[in-house]
Phi, psi and omega in degrees: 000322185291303206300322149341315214224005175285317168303325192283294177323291224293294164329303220285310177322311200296310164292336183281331201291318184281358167098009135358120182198123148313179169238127185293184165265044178112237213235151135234156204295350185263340159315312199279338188053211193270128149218177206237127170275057199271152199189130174295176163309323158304326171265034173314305195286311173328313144288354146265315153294290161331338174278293173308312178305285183280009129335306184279325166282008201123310243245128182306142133267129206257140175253022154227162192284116194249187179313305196258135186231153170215123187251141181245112188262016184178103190242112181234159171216128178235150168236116187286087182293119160272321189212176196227166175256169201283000173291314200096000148332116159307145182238312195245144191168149213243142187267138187224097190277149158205124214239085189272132165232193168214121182271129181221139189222116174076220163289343192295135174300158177310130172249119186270113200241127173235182211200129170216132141240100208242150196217144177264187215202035262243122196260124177235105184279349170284348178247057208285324190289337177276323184296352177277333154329311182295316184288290168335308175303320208263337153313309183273355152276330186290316185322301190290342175283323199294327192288312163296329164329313208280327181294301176285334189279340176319310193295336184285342187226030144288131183313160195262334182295352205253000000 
């Protein structure tokens, strides 16, 4: 039994020793310390999810303006047509999220960031009510990858002094 399982302790030492981590799924409140979240009205629902999203992990949101910020200066959803039906109906077509922010931590300049994504989109005009649910579902999926994005670049480019 021992002898099973001295390679894997033998690996597992080795990886840990080169400085090896796994990649966590966004933040935790003892990474994030207090932060303040800003946007314009246009970029609400975006910033209201990055608001929820770190909620649900922990992490305070502050509703005045603290050290560390993260402003979502640009929420766009555009459609890239491929291909049409014999009608002239879109049938097909690529949803393209894009998420510009800006991270700022402390006395430190704003560092500016995007986040793209594109998911393709296959168009039913006989079925219109479900795919606009669906075209919903898969927004509110991209919105929740970016905010992990978003998360993640934070934690990366926090200062080592703070």
């Amino acid at each position: 039994m021992i002898r099973k399982l001295l390679p894997v302790i033998g690996l597992l030492i080795s990886l840990q020793s080169c400085g090896f981590k796994l990649k966590q799924d966004g933040i935790s409140a003892d990474q994030a310390g207090q932060i303040h979240i800003t946007g314009s009205e246009l970029y609400h629902n975006m910033s209201r999810t990055l608001r929820d999203y770190l909620n649900d992990r922990g992490v305070l949101v502050s509703d005045t303006p603290t050290d560390n910020q993260i402003t979502i200066t640009k929420e766009s959803l555009e459609r890239r047509l491929l291909s049409l039906l014999s009608n002239g109906q879109v049938a097909e077509y690529d949803l393209v999220f894009v998420v510009q922010y800006a991270i700022k931590h402390g006395d430190n300049d704003a560092e500016v960031f995007e986040y793209k994504e594109i998911r393709q989109y296959q168009d039913d005009p006989d079925n219109a009510l479900a795919k606009y649910k669906e075209r919903e579902v898969i927004v509110a999926e991209m919105r929740l990858k970016a905010c992990t994005a978003i998360t993640r670049k934070y934690v990366n480019t926090i200062p080592k002094s703070l």
